[in-house]
C-alpha positions, 0 to 999 in steps of 0.5 A: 361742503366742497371746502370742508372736504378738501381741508380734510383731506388734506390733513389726512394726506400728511398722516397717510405720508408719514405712516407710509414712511414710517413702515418703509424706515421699519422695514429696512431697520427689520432687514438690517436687523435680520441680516446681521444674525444670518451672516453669523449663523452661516458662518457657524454653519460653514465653520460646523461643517468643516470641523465635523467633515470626515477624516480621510479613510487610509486603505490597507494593501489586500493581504495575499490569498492563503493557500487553502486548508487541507483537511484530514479525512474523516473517520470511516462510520462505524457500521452499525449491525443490523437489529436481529429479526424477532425470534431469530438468534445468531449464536456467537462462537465461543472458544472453547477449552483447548487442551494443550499437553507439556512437551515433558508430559508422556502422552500416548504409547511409543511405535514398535521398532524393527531392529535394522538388519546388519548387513550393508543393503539395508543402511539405506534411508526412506526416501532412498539416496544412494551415493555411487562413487566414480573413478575416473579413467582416460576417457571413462568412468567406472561408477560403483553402489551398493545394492538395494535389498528392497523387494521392488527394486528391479534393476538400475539405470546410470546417465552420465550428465555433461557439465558442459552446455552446449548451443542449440539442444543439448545431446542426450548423456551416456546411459548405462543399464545394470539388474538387480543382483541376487544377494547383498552385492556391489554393482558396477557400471564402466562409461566409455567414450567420454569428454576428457578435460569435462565435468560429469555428473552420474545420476543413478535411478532404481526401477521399481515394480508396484501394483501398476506399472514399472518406474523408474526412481531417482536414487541418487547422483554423484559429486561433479568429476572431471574426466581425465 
């Protein structure tokens, strides 16, 4: 038994041997095999990436800030009115008819006219102006009117009014009195005493009587004259 056991493992160690080196010669086959499709496919990997890497962004330079827009200003909101109370109502102007007259239509009826008096007192416009005349003389002045017919005239007053300013407050001028004559005269006053080589100007005022007081008027004033 001892001798049938030992032959046949011996015939069996061969076989295992052989199939030992059997798959190690497949493994390594297996290998060689298998390396040779990896080296390629990682070169189509490599190749892959670099034909598919990005190319390079370029950055254009940041434009300049624009100045800001300014806007026009908006339109006011129109103002809408309040609605109207219910049975409240606001009546609206309306214009009416205008009558309005041609200047060349006659219209209305012409003023009763006084014929003026011939006589000199009563030439005088309203508002009165009278004009006196002055004659000049070495240091004096004789200055002449005609009378005014009014009925509320009184009297007269003449101030002689140097042309010449002085510094400081002006002196009071030359004041010459005259009444009222009884009829259509002529009145006459004489300065003395006056600047010779200035000019004067002759200012003549009316006393007139009303229902309250007296008052003096300004009638008129001359022309400037120079005193000889």
């Amino acid at each position: 038994m001892a001798r049938v056991t030992a032959r046949a493992a011996a015939r069996r160690a061969p076989r295992r041997v052989r199939a030992t080196g059997t798959a190690a010669v497949l493994s390594a086959v297996g290998l060689i095999a298998l390396s040779g499709p990896a080296a390629a496919l990682g070169a189509q990997v490599v190749a892959a990436r670099a034909t598919t890497a990005p190319a390079p962004v370029a950055v254009a330079p940041a434009a300049p800030a624009s100045a800001p827009a300014v806007s026009a200003p908006a339109p006011p909101a129109p103002v809408v009115p309040a609605p109207a109370t219910a049975g409240l109502t606001v009546s609206v102007p309306r214009p009416g008819p205008i009558d309005v007259v041609p200047p060349y239509v006659p219209r209305g009826a012409a003023p009763e006219l006084e014929p003026r008096p011939d006589t000199p007192c009563s030439g005088y416009s309203r508002p009165r102006q009278i004009w006196p005349g002055v004659v000049p003389g070495p240091g004096t002045a004789t200055v002449s009117w005609q009378a005014d017919a009014s009925a509320d005239v009184r009297g007269y007053r003449v101030q002689a009014v140097s042309q010449r300013l002085v510094g400081g407050t002006q002196p009071a001028p030359p004041v010459q009195l005259a009444p009222q004559p009884a009829g259509c005269e002529p009145v006459t006053v004489t300065f003395a005493g006056l600047e010779p080589g200035s000019a004067y100007v002759f200012w003549l005022e009316e006393e007139i009587e009303d229902a309250y007081s007296l008052r003096w008027v300004q009638a008129g004033r001359s022309t400037p004259v120079v005193i000889g």
